[in-house]
N, CA, C and O atoms as CSV, one atom per row, in Angstrom:
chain,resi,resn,atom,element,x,y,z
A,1,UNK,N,N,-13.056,-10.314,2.982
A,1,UNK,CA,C,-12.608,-8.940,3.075
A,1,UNK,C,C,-13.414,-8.237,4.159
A,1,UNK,O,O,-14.551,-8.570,4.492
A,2,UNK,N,N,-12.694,-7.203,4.690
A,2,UNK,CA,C,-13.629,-6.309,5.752
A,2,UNK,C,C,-14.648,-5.665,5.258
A,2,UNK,O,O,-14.845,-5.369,4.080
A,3,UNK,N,N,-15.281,-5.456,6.155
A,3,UNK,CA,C,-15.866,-4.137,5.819
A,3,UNK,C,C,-15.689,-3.235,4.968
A,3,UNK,O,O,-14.835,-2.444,5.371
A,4,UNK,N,N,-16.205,-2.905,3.701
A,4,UNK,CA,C,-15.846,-1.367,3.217
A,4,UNK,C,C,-16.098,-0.111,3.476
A,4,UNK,O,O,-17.146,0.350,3.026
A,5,UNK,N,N,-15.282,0.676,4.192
A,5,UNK,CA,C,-15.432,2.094,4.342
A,5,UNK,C,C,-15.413,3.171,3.211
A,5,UNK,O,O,-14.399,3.197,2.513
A,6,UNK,N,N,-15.928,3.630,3.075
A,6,UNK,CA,C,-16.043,4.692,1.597
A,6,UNK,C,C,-14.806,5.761,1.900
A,6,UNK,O,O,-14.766,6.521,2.867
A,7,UNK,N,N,-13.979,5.665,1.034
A,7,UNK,CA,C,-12.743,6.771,1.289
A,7,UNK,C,C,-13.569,8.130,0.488
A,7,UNK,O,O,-13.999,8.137,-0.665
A,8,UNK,N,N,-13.615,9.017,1.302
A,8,UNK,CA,C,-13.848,10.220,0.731
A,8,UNK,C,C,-13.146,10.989,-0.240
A,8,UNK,O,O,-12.242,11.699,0.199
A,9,UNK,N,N,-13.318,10.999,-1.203
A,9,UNK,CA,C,-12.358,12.478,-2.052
A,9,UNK,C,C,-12.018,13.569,-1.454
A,9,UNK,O,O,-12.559,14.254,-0.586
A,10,UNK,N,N,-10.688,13.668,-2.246
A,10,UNK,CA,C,-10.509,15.612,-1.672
A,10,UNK,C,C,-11.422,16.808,-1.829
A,10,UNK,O,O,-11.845,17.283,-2.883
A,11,UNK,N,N,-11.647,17.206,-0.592
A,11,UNK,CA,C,-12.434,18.278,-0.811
A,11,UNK,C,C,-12.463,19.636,-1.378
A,11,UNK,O,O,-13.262,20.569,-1.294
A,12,UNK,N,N,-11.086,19.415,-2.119
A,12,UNK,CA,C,-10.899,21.251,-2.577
A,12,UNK,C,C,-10.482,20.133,-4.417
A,12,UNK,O,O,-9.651,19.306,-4.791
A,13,UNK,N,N,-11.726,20.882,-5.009
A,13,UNK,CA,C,-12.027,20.069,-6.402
A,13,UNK,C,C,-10.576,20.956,-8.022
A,13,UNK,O,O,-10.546,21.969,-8.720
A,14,UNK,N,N,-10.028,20.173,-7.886
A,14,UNK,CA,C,-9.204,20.627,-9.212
A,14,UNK,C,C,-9.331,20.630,-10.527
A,14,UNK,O,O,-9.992,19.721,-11.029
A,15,UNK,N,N,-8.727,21.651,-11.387
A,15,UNK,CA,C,-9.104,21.180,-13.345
A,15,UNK,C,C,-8.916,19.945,-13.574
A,15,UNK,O,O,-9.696,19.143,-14.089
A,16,UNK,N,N,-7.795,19.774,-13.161
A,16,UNK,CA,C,-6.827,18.531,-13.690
A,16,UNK,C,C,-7.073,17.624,-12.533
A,16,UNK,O,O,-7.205,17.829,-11.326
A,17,UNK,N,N,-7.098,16.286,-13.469
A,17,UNK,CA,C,-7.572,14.901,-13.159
A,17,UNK,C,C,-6.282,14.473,-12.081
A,17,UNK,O,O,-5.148,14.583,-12.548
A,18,UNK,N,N,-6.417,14.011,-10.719
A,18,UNK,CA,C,-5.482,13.194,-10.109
A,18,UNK,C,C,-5.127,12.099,-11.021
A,18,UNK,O,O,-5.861,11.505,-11.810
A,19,UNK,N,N,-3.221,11.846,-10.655
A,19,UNK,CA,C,-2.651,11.015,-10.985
A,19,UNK,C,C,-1.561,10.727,-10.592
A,19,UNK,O,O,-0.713,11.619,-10.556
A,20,UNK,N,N,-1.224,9.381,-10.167
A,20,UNK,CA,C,-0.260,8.668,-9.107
A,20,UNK,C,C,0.528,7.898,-10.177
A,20,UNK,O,O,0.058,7.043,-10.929
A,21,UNK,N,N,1.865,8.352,-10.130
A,21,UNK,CA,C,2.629,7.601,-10.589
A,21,UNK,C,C,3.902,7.056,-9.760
A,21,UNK,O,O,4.647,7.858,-9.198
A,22,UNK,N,N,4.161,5.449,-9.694
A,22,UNK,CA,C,5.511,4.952,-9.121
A,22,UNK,C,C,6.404,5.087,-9.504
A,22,UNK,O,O,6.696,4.455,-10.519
A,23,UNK,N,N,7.511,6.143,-8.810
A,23,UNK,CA,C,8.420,6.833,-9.161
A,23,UNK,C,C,9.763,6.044,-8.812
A,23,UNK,O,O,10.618,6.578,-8.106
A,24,UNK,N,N,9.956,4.506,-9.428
A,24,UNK,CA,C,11.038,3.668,-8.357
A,24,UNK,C,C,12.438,4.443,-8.149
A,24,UNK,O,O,13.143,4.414,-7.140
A,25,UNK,N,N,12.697,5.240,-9.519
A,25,UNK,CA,C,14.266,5.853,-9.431
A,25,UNK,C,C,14.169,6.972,-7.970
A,25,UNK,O,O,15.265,7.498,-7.779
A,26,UNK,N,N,13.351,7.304,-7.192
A,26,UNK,CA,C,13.122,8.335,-6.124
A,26,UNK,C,C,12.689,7.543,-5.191
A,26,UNK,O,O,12.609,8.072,-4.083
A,27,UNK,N,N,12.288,6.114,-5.289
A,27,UNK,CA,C,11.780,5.534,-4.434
A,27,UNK,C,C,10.453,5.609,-3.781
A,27,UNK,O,O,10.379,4.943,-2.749
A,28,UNK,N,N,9.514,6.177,-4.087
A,28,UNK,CA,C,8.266,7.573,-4.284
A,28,UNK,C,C,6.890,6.739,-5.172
A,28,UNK,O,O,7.035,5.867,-6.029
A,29,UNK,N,N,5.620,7.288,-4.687
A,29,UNK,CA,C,4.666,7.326,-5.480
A,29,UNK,C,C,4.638,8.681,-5.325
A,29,UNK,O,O,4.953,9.331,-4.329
A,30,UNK,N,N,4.101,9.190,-6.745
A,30,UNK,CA,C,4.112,10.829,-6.932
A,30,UNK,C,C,2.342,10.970,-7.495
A,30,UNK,O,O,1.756,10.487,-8.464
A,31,UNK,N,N,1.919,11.817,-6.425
A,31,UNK,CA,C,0.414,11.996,-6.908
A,31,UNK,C,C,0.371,13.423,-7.368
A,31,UNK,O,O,0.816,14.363,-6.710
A,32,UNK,N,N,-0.231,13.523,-8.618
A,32,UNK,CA,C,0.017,14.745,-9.355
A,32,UNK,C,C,-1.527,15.072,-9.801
A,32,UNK,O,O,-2.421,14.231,-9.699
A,33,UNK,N,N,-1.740,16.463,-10.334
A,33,UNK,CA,C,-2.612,16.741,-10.867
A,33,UNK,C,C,-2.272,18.188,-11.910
A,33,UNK,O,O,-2.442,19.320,-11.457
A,34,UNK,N,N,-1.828,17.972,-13.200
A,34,UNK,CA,C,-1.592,18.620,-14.187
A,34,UNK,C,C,0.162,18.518,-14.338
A,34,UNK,O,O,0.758,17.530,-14.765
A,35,UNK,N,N,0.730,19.668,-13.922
A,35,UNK,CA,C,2.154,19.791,-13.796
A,35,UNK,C,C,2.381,20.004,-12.497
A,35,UNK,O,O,3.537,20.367,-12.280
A,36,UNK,N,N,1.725,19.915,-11.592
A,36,UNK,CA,C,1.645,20.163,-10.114
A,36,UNK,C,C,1.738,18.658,-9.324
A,36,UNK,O,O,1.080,17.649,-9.579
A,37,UNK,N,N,2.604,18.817,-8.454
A,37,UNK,CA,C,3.083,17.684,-7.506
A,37,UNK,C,C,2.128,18.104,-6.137
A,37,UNK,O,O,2.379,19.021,-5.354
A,38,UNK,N,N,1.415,17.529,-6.103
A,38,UNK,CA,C,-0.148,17.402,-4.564
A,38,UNK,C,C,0.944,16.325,-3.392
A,38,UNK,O,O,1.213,16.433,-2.195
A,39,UNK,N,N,1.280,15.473,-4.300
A,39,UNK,CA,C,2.156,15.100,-2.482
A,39,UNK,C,C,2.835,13.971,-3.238
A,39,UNK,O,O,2.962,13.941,-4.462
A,40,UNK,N,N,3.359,12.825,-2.185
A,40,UNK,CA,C,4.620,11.421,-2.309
A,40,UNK,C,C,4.546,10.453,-1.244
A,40,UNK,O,O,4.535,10.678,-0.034
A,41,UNK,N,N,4.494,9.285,-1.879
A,41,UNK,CA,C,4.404,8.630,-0.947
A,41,UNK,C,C,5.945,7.721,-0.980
A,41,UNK,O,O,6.248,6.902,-1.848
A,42,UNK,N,N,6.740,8.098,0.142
A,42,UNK,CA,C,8.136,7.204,0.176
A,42,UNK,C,C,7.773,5.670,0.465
A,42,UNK,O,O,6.698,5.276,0.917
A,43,UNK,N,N,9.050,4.758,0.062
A,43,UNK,CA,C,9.060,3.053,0.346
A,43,UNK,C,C,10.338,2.826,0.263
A,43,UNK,O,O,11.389,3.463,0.315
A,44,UNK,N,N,10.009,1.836,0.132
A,44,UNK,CA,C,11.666,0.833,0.715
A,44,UNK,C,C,11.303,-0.502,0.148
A,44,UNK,O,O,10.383,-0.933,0.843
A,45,UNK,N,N,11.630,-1.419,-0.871
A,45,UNK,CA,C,11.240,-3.007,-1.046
A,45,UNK,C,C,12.072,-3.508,-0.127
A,45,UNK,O,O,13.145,-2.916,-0.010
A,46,UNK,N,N,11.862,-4.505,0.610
A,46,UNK,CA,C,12.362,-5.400,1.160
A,46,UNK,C,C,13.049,-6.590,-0.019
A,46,UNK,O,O,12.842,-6.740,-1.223
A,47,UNK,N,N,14.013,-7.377,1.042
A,47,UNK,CA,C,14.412,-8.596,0.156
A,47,UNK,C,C,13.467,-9.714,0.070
A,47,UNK,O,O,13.768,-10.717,-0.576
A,48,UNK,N,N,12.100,-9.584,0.811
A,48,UNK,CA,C,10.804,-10.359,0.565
A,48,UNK,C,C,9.700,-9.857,-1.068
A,48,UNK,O,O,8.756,-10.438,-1.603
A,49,UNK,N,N,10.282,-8.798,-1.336
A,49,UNK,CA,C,9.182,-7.948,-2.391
A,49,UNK,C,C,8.222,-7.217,-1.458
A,49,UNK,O,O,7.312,-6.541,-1.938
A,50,UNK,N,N,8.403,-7.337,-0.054
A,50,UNK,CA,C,7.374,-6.309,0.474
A,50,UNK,C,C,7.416,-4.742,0.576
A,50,UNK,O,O,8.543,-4.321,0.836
A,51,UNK,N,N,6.580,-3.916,0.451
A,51,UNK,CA,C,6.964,-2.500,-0.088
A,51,UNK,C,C,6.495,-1.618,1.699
A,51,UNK,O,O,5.386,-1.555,2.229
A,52,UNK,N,N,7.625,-1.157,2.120
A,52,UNK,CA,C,7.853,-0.174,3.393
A,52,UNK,C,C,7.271,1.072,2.650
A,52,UNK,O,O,7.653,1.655,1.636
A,53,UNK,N,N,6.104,1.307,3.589
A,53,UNK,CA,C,5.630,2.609,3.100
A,53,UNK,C,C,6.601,3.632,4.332
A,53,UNK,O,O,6.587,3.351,5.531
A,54,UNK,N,N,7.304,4.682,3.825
A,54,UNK,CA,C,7.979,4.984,4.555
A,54,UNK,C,C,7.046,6.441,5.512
A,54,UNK,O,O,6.772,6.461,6.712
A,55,UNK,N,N,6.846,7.152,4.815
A,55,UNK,CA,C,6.185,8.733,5.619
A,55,UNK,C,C,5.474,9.182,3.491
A,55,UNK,O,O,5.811,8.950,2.330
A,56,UNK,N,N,4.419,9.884,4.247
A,56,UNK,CA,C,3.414,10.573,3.160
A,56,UNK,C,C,3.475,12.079,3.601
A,56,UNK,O,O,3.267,12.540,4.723
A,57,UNK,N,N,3.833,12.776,2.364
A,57,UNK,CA,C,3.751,13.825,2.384
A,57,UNK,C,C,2.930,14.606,1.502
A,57,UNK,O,O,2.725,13.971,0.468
A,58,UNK,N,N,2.321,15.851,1.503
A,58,UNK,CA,C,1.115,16.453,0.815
A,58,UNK,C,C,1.900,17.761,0.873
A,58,UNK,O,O,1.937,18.219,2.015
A,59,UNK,N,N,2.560,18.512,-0.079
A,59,UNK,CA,C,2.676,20.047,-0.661
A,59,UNK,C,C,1.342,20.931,0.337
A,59,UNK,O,O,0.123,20.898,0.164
A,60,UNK,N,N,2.008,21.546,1.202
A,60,UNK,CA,C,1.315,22.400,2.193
A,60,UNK,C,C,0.020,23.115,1.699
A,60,UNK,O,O,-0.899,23.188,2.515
A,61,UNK,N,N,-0.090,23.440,0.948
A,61,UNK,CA,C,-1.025,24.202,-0.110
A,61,UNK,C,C,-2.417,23.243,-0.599
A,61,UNK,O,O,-3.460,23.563,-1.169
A,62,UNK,N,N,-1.947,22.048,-0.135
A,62,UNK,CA,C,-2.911,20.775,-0.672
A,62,UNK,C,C,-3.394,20.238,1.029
A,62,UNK,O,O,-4.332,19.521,1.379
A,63,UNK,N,N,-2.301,20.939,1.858
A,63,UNK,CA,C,-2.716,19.818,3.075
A,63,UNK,C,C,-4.003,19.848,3.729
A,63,UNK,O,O,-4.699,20.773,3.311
A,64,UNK,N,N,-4.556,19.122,4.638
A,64,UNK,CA,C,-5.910,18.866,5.357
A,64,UNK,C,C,-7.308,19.178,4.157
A,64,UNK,O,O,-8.399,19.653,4.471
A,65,UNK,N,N,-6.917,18.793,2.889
A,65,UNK,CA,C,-8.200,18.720,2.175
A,65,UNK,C,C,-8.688,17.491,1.146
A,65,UNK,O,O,-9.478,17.465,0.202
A,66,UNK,N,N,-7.734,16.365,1.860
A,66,UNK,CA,C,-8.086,14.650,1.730
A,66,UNK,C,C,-7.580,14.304,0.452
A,66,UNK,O,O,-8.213,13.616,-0.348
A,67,UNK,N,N,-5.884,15.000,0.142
A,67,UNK,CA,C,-5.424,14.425,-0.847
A,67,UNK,C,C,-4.042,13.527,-0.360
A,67,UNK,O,O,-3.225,12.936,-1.066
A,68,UNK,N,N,-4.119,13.675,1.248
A,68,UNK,CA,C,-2.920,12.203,1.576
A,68,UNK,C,C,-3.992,11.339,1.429
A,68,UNK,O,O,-3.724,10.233,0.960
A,69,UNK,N,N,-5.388,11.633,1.781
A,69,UNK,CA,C,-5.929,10.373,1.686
A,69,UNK,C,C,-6.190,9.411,0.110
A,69,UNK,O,O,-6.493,8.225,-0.016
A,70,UNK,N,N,-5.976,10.278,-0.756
A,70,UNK,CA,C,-5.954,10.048,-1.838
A,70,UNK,C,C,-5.177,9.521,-2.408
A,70,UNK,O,O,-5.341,8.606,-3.214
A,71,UNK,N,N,-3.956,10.145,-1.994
A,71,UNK,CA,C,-2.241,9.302,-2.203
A,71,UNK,C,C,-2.448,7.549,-1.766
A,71,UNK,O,O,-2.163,6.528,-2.392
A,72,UNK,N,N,-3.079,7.768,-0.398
A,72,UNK,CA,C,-2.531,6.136,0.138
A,72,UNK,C,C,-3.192,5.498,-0.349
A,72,UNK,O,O,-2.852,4.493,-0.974
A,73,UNK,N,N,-4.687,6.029,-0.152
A,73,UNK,CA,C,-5.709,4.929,-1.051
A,73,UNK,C,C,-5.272,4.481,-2.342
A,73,UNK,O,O,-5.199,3.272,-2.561
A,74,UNK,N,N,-4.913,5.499,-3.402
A,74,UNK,CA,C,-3.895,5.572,-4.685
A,74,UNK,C,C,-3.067,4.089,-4.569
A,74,UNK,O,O,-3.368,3.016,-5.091
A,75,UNK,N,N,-2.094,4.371,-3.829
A,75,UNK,CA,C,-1.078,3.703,-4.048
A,75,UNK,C,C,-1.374,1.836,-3.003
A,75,UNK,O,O,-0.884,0.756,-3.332
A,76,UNK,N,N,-2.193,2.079,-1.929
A,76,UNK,CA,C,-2.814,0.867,-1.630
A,76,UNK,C,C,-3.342,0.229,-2.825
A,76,UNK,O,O,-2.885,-0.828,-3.260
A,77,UNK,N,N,-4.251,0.835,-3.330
A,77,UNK,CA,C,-5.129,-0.486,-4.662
A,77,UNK,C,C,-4.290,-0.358,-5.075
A,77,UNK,O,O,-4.389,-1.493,-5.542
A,78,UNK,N,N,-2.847,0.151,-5.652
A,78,UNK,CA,C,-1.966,0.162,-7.012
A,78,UNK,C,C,-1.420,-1.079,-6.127
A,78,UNK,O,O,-2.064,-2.100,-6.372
A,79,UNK,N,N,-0.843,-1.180,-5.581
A,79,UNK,CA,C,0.074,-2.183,-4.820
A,79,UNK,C,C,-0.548,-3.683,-4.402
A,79,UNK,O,O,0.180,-4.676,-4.407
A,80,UNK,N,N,-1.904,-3.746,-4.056
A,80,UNK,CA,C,-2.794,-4.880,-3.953
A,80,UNK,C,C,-3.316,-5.064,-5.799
A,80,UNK,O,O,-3.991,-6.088,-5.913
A,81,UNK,N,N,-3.191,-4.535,-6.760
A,81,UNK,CA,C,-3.252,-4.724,-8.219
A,81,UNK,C,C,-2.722,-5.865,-8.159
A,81,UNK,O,O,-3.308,-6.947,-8.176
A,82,UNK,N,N,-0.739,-5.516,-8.031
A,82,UNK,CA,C,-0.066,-5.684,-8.213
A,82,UNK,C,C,0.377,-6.845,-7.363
A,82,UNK,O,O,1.569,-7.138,-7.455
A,83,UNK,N,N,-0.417,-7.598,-6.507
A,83,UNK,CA,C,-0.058,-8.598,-5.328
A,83,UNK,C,C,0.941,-7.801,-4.583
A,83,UNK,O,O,1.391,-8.785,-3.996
A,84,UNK,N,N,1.645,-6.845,-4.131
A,84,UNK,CA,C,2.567,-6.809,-3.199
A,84,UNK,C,C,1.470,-6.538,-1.917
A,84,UNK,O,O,0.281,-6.221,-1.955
A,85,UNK,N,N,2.909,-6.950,-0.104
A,85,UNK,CA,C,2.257,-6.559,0.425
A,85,UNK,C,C,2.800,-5.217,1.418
A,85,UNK,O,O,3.824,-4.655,1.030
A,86,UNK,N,N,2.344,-4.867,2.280
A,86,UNK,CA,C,2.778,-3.518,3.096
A,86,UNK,C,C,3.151,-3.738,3.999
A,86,UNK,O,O,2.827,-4.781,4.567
A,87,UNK,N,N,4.076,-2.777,4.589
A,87,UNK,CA,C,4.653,-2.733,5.823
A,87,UNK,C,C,4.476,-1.221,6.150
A,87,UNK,O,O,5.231,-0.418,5.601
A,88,UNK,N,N,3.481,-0.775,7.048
A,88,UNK,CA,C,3.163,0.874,7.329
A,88,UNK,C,C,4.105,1.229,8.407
A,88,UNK,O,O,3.808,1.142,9.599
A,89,UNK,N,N,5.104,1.579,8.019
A,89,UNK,CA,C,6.063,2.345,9.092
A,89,UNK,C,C,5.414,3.902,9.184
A,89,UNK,O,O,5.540,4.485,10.261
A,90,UNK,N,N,4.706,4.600,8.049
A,90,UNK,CA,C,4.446,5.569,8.231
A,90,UNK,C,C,3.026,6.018,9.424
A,90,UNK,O,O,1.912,5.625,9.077
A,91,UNK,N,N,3.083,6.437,10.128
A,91,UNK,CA,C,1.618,6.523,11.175
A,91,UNK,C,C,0.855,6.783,10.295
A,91,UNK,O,O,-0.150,6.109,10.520
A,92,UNK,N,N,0.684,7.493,9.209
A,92,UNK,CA,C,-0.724,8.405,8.613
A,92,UNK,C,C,-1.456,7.207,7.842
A,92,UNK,O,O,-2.643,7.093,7.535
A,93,UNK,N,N,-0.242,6.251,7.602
A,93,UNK,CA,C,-0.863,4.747,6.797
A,93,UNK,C,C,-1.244,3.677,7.597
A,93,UNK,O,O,-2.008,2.802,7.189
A,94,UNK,N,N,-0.737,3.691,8.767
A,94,UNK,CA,C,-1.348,3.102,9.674
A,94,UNK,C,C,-2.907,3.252,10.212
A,94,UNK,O,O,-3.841,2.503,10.497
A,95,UNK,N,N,-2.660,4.489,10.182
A,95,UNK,CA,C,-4.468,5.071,10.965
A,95,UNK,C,C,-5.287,4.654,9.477
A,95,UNK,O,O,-6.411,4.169,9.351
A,96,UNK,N,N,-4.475,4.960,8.616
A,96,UNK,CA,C,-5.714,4.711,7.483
A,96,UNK,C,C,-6.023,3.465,6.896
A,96,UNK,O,O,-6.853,3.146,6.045
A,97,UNK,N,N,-5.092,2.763,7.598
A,97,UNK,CA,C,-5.447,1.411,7.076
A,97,UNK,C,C,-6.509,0.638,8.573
A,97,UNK,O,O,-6.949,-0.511,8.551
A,98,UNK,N,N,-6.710,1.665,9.767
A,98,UNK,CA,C,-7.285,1.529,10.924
A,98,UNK,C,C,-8.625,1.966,10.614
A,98,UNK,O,O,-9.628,1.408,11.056
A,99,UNK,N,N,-8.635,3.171,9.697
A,99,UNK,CA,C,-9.506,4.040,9.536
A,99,UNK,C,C,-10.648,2.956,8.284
A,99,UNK,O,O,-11.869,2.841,8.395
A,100,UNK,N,N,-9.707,2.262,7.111
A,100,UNK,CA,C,-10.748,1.682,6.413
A,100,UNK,C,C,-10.103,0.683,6.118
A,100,UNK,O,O,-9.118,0.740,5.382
A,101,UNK,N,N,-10.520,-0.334,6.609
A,101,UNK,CA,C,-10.234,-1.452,6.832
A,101,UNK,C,C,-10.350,-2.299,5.886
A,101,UNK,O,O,-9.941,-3.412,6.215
A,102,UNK,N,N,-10.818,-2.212,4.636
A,102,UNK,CA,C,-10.817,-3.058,3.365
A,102,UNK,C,C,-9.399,-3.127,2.747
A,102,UNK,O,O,-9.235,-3.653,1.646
A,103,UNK,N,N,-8.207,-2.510,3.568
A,103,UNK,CA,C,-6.791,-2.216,3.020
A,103,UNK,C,C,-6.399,-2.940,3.642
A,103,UNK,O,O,-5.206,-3.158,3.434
A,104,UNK,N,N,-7.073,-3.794,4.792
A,104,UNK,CA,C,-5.985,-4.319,6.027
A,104,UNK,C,C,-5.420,-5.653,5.263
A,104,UNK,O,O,-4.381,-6.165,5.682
A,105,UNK,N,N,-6.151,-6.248,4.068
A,105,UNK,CA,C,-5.617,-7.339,3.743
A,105,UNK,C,C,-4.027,-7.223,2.808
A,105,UNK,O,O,-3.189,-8.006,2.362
A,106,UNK,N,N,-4.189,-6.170,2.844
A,106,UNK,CA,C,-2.261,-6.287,1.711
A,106,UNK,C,C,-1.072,-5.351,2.651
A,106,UNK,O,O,-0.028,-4.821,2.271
A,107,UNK,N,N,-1.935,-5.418,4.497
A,107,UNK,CA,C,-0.566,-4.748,5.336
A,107,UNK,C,C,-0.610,-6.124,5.780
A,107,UNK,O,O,-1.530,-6.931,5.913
A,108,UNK,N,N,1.469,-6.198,6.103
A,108,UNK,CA,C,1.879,-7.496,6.893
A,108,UNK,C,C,3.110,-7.546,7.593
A,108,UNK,O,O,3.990,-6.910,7.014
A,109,UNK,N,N,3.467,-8.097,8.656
A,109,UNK,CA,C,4.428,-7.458,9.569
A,109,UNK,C,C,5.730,-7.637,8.823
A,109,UNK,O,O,6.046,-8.449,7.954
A,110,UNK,N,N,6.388,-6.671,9.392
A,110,UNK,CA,C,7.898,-7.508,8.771
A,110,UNK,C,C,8.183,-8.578,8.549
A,110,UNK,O,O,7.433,-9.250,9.257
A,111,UNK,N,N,8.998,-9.412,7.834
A,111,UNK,CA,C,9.592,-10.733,7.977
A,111,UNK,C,C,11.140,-10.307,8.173
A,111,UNK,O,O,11.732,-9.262,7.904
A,112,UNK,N,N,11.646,-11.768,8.858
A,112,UNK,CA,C,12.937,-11.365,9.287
A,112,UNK,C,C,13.661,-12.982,8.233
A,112,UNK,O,O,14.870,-13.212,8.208
């Protein structure tokens, strides 16, 4: 494995405990904290079982205070749990899988 980079937590601290749930009927990981939706992470399975991270989004109100980073990291270990592997179509999952490199082992190019 690479290097481990320490993913930082979000910096704006909440009551309620983060929690990521795979939302397959939306196609979505949904990172929540109480009754509040903090952001989503879209996908796509392939006919390999590989999971297309499509674009990450963070509820404006949450943005630039390290809860996309929380989402991907989230849903990276949920998905390497789980043996699947990635395909980062989204840029923000790209840089972050650039950014900490202990994720690079469950991204993999398309198969055709």
């Amino acid at each position: 494995m690479a290097d481990k980079v320490e993913v930082p937590p979000p910096t704006l601290a909440l009551t309620d405990e983060l929690r990521l749930f795979d939302n397959p009927v939306r196609d979505r990981f949904e990172l929540w904290a109480g009754d509040e939706l903090i952001g989503v992470e879209g996908y796509e399975i392939t006919d390999h079982g590989d999971v297309i991270l499509l674009h990450t989004v963070v509820m404006e109100k949450f943005g630039r205070q390290g809860f996309a980073r929380a989402l991907v990291s989230g849903v990276l270990d949920d998905l390497r749990a789980r043996k699947r592997r990635v395909i980062p179509v989204c840029t923000y999952v790209r840089d972050f899988v650039t950014r900490f490199p202990q994720y690079g082992e469950v991204v993999v190019a398309a198969r055709t």
